[in-house]
C-alpha positions as CSV (number, residue, x, y, z in Angstrom):
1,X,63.7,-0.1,-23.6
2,X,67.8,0.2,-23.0
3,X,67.0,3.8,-22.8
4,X,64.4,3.6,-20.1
5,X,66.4,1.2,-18.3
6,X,69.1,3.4,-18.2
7,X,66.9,6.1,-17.0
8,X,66.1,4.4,-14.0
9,X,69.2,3.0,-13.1
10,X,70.4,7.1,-13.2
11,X,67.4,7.8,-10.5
12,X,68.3,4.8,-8.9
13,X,72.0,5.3,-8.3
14,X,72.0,8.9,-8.4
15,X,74.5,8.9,-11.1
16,X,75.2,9.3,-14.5
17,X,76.5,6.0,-15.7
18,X,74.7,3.8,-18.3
19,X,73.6,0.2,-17.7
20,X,76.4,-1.3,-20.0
21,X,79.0,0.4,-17.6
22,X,77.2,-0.5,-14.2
23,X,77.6,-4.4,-15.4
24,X,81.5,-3.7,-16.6
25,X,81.6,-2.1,-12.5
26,X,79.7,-5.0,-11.3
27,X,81.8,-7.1,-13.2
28,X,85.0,-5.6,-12.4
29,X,83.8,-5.7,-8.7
30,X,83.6,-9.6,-8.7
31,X,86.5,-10.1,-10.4
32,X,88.7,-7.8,-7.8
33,X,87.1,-9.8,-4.9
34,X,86.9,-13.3,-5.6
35,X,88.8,-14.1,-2.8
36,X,86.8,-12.4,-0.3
37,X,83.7,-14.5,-2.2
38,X,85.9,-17.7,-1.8
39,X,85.8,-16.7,2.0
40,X,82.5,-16.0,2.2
41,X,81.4,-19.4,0.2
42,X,83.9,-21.3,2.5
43,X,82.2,-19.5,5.5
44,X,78.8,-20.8,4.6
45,X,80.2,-24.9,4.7
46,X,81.2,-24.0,8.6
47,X,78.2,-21.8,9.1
48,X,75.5,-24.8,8.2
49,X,77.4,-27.1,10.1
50,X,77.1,-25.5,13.1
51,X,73.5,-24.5,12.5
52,X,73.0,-28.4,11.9
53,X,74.7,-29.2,14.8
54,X,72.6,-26.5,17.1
55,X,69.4,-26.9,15.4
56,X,67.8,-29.2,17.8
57,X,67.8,-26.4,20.4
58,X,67.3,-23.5,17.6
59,X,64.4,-25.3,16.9
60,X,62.7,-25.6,19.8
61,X,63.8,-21.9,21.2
62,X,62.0,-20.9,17.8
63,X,59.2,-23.0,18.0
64,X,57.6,-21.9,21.5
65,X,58.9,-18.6,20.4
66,X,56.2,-18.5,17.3
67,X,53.9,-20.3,19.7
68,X,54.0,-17.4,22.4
69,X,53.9,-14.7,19.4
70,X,51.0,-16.5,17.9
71,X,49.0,-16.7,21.1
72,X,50.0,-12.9,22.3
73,X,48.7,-11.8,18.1
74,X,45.5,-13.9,18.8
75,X,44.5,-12.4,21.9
76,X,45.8,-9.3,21.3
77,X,44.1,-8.9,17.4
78,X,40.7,-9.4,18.4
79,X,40.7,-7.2,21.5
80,X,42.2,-4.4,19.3
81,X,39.2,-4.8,16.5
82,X,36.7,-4.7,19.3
83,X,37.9,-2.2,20.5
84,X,37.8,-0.1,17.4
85,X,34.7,-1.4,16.9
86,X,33.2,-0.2,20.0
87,X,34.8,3.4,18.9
88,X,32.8,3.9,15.7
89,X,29.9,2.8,17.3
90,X,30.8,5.7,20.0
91,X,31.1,8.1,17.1
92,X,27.9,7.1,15.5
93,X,26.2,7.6,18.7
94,X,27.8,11.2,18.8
95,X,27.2,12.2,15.8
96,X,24.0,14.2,14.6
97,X,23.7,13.4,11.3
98,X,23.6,9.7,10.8
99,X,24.6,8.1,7.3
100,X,23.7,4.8,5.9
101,X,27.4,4.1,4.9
102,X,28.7,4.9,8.2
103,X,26.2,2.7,9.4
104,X,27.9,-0.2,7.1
105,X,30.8,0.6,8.5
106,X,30.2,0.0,11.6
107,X,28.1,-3.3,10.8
108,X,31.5,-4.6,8.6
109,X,33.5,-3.9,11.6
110,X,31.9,-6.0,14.0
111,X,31.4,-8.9,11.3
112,X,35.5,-8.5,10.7
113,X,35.8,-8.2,14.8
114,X,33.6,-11.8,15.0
115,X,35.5,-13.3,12.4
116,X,38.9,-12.8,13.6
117,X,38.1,-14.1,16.9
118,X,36.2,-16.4,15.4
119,X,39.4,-17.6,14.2
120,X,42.0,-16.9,16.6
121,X,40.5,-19.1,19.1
122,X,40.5,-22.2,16.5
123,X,44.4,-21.1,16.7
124,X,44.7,-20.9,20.5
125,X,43.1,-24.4,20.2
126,X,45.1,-25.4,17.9
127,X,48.2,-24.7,19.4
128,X,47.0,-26.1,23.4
129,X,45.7,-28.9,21.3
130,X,49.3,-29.6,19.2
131,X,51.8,-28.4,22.0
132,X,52.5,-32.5,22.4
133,X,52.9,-33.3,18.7
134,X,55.2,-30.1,19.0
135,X,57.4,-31.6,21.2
136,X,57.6,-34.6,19.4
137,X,58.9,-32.9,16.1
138,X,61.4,-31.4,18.5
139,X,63.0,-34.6,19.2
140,X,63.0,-35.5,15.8
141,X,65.1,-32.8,15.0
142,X,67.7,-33.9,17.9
143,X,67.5,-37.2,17.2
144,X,68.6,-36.3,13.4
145,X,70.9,-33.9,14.7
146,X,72.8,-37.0,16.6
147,X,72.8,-39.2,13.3
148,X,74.3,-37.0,11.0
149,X,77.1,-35.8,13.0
150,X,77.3,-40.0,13.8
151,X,78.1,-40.1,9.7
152,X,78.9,-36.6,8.6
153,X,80.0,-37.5,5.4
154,X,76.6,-38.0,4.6
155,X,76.2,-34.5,3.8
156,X,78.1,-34.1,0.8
157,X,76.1,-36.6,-0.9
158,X,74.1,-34.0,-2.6
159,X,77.6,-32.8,-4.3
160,X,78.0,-36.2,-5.2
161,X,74.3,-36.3,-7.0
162,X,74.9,-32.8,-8.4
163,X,77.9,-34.1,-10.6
164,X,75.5,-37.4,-11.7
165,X,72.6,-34.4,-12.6
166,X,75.0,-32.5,-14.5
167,X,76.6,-35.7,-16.4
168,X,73.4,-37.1,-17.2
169,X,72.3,-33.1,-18.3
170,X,75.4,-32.7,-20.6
171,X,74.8,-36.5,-21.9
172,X,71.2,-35.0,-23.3
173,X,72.3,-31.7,-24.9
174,X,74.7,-34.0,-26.7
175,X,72.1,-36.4,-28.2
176,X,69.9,-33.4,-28.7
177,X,72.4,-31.6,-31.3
178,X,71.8,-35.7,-33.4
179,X,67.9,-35.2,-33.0
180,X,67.8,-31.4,-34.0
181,X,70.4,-31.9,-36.8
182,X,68.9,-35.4,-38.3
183,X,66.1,-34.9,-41.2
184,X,66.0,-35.8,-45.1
185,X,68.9,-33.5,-47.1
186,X,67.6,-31.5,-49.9
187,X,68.7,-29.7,-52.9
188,X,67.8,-26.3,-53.2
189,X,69.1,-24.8,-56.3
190,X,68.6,-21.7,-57.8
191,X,70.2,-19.3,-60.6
192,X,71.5,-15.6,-59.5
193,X,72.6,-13.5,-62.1
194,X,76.5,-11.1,-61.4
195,X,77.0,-7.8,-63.3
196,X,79.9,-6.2,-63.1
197,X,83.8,-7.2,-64.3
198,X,83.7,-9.4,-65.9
199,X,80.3,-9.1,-67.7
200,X,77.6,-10.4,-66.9
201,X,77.8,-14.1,-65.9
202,X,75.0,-16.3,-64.8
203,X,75.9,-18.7,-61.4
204,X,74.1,-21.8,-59.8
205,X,74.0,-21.5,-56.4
206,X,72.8,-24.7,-54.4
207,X,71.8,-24.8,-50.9
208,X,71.2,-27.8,-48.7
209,X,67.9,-27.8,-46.5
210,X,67.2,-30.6,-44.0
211,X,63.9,-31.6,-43.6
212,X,62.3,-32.8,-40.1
213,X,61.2,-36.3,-40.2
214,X,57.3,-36.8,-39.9
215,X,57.9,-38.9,-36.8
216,X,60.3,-36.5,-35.0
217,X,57.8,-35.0,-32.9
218,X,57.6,-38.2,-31.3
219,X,61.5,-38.7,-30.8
220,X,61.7,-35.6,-29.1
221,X,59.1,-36.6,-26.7
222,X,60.9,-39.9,-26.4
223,X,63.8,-38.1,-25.5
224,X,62.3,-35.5,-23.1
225,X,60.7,-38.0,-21.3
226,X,64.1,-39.7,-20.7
227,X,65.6,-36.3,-19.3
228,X,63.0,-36.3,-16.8
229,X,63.1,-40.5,-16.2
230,X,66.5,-40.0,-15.2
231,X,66.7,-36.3,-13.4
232,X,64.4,-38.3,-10.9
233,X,65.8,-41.2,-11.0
234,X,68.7,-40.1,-9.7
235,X,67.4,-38.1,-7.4
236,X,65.0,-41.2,-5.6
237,X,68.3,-43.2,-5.6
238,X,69.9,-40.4,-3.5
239,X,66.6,-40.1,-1.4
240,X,66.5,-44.3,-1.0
241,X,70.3,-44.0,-0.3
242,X,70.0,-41.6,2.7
243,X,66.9,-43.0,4.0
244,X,69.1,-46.4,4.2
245,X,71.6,-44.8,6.1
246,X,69.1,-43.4,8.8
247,X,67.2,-46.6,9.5
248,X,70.3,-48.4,10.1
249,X,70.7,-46.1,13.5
250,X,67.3,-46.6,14.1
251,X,66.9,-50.2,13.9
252,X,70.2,-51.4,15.2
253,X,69.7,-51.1,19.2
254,X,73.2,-50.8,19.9
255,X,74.1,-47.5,17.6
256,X,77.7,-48.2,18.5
257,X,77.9,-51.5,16.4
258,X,76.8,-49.5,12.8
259,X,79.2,-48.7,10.6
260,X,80.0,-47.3,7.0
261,X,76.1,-46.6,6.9
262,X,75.9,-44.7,4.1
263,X,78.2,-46.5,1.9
264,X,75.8,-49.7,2.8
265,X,72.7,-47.2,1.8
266,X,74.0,-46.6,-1.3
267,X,75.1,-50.6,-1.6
268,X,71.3,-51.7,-1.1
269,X,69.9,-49.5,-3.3
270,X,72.1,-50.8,-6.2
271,X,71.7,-54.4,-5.1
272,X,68.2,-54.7,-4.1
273,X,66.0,-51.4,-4.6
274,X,66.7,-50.4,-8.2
275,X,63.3,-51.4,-9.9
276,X,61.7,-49.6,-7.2
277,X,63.2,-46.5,-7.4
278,X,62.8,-46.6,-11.1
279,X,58.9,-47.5,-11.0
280,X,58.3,-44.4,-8.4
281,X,60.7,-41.9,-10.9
282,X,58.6,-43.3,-13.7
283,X,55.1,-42.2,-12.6
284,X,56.9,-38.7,-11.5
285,X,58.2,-38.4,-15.1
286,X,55.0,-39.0,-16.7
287,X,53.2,-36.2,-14.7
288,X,55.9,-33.8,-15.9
289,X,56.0,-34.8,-19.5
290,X,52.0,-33.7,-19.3
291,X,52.4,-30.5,-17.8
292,X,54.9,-30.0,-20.3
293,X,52.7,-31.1,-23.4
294,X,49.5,-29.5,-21.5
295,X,52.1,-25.9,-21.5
296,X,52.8,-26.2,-24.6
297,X,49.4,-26.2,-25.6
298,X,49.2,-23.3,-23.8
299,X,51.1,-21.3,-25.4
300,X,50.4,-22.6,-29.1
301,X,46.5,-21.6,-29.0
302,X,46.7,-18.3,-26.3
303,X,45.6,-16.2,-29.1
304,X,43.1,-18.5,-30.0
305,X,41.6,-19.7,-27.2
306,X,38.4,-18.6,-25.8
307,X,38.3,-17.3,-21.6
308,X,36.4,-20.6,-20.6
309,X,39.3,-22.5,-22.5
310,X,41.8,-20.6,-20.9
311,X,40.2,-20.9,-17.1
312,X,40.0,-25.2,-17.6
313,X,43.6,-25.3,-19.4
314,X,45.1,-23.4,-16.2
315,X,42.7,-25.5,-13.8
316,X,43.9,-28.6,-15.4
317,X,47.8,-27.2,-15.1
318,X,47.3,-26.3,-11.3
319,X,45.4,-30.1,-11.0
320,X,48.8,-31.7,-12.6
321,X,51.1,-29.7,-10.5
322,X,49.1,-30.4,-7.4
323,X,49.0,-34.2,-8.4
324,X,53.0,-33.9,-8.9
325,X,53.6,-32.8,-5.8
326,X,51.5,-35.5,-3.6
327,X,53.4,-37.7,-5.5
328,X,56.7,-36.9,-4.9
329,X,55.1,-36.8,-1.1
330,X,54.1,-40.4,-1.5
331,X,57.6,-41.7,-3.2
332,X,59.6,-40.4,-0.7
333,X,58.0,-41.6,2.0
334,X,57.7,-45.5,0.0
335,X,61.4,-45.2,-0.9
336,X,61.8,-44.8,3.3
337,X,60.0,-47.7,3.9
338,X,61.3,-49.9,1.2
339,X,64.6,-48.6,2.6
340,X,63.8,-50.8,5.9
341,X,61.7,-53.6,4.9
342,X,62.3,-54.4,1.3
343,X,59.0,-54.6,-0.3
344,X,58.1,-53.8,-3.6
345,X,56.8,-50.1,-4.6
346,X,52.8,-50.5,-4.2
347,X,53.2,-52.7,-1.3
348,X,55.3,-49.4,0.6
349,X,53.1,-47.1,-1.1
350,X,49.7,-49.0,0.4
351,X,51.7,-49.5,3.7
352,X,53.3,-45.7,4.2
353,X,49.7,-44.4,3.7
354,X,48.2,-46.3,5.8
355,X,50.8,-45.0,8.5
356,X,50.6,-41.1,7.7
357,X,47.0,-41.8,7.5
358,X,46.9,-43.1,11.0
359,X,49.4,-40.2,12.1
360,X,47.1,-37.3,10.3
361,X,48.0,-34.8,13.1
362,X,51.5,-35.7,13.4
363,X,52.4,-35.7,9.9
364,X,50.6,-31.8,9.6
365,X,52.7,-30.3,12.1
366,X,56.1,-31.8,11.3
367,X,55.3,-31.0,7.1
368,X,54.2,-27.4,8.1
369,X,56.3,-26.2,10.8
370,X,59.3,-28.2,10.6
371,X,59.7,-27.0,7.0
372,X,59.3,-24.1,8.1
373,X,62.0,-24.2,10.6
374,X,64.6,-25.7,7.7
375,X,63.8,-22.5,5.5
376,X,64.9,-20.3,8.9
377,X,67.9,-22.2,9.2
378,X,68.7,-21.7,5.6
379,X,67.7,-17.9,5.6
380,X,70.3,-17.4,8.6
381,X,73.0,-19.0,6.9
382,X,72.6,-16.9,3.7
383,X,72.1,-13.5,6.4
384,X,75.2,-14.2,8.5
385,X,77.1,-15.0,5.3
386,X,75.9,-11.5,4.0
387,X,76.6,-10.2,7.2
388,X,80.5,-11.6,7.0
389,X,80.8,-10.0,3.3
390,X,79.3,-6.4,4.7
391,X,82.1,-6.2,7.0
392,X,84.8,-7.7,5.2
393,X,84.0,-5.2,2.1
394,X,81.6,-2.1,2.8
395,X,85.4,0.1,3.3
396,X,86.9,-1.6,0.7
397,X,87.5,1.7,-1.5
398,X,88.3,-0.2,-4.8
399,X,85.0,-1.8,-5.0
400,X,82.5,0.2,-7.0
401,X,79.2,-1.8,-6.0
402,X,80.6,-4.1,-2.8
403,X,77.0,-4.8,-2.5
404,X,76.9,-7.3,-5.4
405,X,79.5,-10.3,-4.6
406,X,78.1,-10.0,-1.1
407,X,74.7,-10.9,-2.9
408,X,76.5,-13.9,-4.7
409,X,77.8,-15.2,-1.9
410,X,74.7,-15.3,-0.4
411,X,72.8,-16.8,-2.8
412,X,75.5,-19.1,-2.8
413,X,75.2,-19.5,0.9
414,X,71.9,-20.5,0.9
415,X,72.0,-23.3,-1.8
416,X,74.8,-24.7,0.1
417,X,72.5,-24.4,3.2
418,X,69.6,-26.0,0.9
419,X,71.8,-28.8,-0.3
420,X,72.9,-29.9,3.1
421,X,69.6,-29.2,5.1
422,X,67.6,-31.4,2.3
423,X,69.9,-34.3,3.9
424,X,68.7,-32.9,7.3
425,X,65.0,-33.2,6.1
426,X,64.9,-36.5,4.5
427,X,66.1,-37.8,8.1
428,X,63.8,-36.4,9.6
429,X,61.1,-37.5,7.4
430,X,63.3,-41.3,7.5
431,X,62.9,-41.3,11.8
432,X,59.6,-40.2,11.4
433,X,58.4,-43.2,9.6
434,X,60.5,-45.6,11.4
435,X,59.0,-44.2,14.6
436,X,55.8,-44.8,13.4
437,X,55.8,-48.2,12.2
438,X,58.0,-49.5,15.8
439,X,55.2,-47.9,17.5
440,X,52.7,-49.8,15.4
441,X,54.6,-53.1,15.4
442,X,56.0,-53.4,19.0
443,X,54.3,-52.3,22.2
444,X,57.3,-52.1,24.5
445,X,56.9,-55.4,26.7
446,X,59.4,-58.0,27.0
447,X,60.0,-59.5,23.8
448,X,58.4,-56.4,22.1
449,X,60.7,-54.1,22.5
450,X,60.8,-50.6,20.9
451,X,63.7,-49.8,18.8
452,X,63.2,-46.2,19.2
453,X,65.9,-44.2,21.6
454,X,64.8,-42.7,25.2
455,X,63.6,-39.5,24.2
456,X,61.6,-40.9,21.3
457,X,59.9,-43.4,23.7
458,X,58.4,-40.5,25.8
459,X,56.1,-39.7,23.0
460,X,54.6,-43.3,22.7
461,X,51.0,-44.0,24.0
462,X,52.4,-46.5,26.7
463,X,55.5,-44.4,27.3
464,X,56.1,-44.8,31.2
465,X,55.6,-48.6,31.2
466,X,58.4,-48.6,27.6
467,X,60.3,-46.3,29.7
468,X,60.4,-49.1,32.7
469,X,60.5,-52.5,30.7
470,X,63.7,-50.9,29.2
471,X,64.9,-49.7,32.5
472,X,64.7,-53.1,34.0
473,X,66.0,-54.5,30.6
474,X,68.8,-52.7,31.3
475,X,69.4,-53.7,34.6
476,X,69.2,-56.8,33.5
477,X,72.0,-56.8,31.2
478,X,74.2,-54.6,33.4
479,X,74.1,-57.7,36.2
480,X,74.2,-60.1,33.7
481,X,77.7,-58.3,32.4
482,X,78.9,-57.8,36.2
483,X,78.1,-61.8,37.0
484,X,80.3,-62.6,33.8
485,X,82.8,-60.3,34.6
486,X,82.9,-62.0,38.3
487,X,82.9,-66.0,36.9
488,X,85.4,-64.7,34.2
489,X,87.9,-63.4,37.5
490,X,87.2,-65.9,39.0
491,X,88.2,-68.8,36.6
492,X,91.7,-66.6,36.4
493,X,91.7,-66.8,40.4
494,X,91.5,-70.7,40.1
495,X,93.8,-71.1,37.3
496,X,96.5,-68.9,39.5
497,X,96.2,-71.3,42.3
């Protein structure tokens, strides 16, 4: 296999140098030009701030962008297969000798010709018919924009839960060296027999074996379970945490008054929101221990198994994994609501569904395009950081392969553009529900006002009267302030004379 390997790396490289020596060259190549890799990785932190900061208008160039492309490919595709439809059916016309399979052909073509238009209209529909819920996803991503650079240093919260991950990780390899070394010591003792100088001389040799407990299959279970308790554990106290931090913009009406918001996130989940977050991490863990037993079935009896066996075990798996991720859906969005109301996990959990059930459409379109969006934003991080390495390295003559730390500082680009656009996502996903439930709770009248900002309120039901109740709410104050102001100068005029 080394052999082979080498073999292709020689037609692949063009060279004559052996696998072991293109990893001492890699090697040597990373080594040489760590500090352009330090620049590069240093690069990426400014690069996904000021993608963060212009992703509110990157996003919506981009979206209408796909929206146009779509619409041009769905008008476009169908004409073109109708169009070589219509030219076989030319040909068969033409052509003297008529065969049943050309016949087919031409039958399959216009089948494929209905079905893709079939289908690109649903799309055109689709996208006349979600244009608004479009531009509502679009201010979500500005309005999350304007939070996080209001708290910045809420973006190096996921180095913060990183360290915790890799603590809690090293805390389990230690206690799993106790459980693999603990079992019952025994003697194993046996005679081997020496010839040589001196003669020949008879030893005991004894040897001690460790047997595994009866009962150990259950400990490690025990303990696996507790690795995945607490991986997401900590990870729904970071997601609770942030989603704190959010709602105080949103529900404070005077954004100017909040302050230390995620310090206070991180406060109420300690104080108030533990048990939740370690009910929701619970029923996360579970699923995960099962996949893991259900794999490991899997690959005890895949010699044995029969291909009906084989088919339900990897349906089951798929079910599981499925079942995981709605889940993890579900928690997220409960941690967001207990985040701003303070009730218990099933209470959120019954309340939040109801909510993304009643927002069906909504919830679609910001899931599927909006993620979308955050894996572009994280792609062009990674390419612009490549891009930096090419220059700063392609004419570097004492690099052998440059090409390889500009791939490691892209990778490492892009899970620093992951790290902090998984903030940028879970405020999204925090406004989104807090947008809902003001809409569902307040109506904008006097009294009733929404708590959601201006360019939120346009995408309300009752949006134009919101829009004037606030305006004359406004007003309101502003005279209010100006006849204070006026009796305030006044008093001082009077005291004067």
């Amino acid at each position: 296999q080394i052999t082979e390997w080498e073999d292709k790396l020689k037609v692949l490289f063009d060279t004559n140098v052996t696998a072991s020596e293109v990893m001492q060259y890699a090697m040597s190549d990373v080594m040489n030009s760590y500090r352009e890799i330090a620049v590069m990785c240093g690069s990426s932190l400014i690069i996904s701030f000021i993608i963060i900061l212009l992703l509110g208008w990157i996003a919506q160039i981009m979206i209408y962008a796909i929206a146009i492309l779509t619409a041009i490919a769905c008008l476009v595709g169908p004409a073109y297969f109708w169009y070589v439809w219509y030219l076989a059916k030319e040909d068969l016309k033409d052509d003297p000798v008529v065969l049943a399979s050309k016949e087919e052909n031409v039958e399959a073509l216009m089948i494929y010709a209905i079905i893709i238009s079939v289908v690109c209209l649903i799309v055109l529909l689709l996208i006349i018919f979600l244009r608004s819920r479009v531009g509502l996803m679009v201010t979500l991503f500005k309005e999350a924009g304007f939070m996080v650079m209001r708290m910045i240093v809420v973006l190096f919260t996921p180095i913060v839960l990183a360290l915790f991950i890799m603590a809690w990780a090293a805390l389990w390899t230690f206690v799993s060296g106790y459980i693999y070394t603990a079992g019952t010591p025994t003697d194993l003792t046996f005679t081997r027999e020496y010839f040589g100088d001196p003669p020949e001389s008879l030893k005991k040799i004894t040897f001690v074996t460790f047997e595994d407990h009866q009962y150990i299959i259950w400990v490690w279970l025990y303990h696996l379970f507790g690795l995945y308790w607490g991986t997401e554990f900590l990870l729904a106290c970071h997601e609770m945490a942030i989603a704190g931090a959010f709602c105080q913009f949103y529900w404070t009406r005077d954004k100017r008054k909040v302050s230390f918001p995620v310090v206070k996130g991180i406060w109420w989940v300690f104080r108030y929101h533990l048990g939740t977050v370690a009910f929701g991490s619970c029923i996360i863990a579970i699923i995960q221990l099962i996949r893991t037993i259900l794999a490991y079935i899997q690959n005890k009896t895949k010699d044995s198994q029969s291909e009906i066996v084989k088919y339900l075990l990897m349906c089951l798996q798929c079910c599981l994994w499925c079942f995981e991720k709605v889940m993890k859906f579900i928690n997220r969005n409960a941690y967001i609501y207990t985040a701003f109301k303070g009730s218990n996990f099933c209470t959120s959990c019954k309340k939040v569904f109801g909510l993304l059930m009643s927002n069906l459409v909504r919830v679609g379109v910001i899931n599927c395009v909006g993620s979308f969006i955050l894996f572009i934003g994280k792609f062009l991080v990674a390419i612009v950081t490549g891009i930096l390495g090419y220059f700063m390295m392609s004419k570097d003559e004492d690099l052998y392969y440059w090409a390889i730390p500009v791939l490691i500082a892209a990778i490492f680009a892009f899970a620093v553009a992951h790290t902090f656009f998984s903030v940028y996502e879970i405020g999204i996903d925090t406004i989104f529900i807090c947008f809902a439930e003001d809409e569902t709770i307040n109506d904008g009248t006097p009294g009733r006002e929404y708590y959601m900002s201006k360019n939120l309120m346009q995408w309300v039901d009752n949006s134009s009267e919101a829009l004037k109740n606030l305006k004359k709410k406004k007003g309101q104050q502003r005279a209010q302030a100006k006849a204070a102001k006026q009796g305030k100068q006044g008093d001082v005029e009077m005291s004067e004379k």
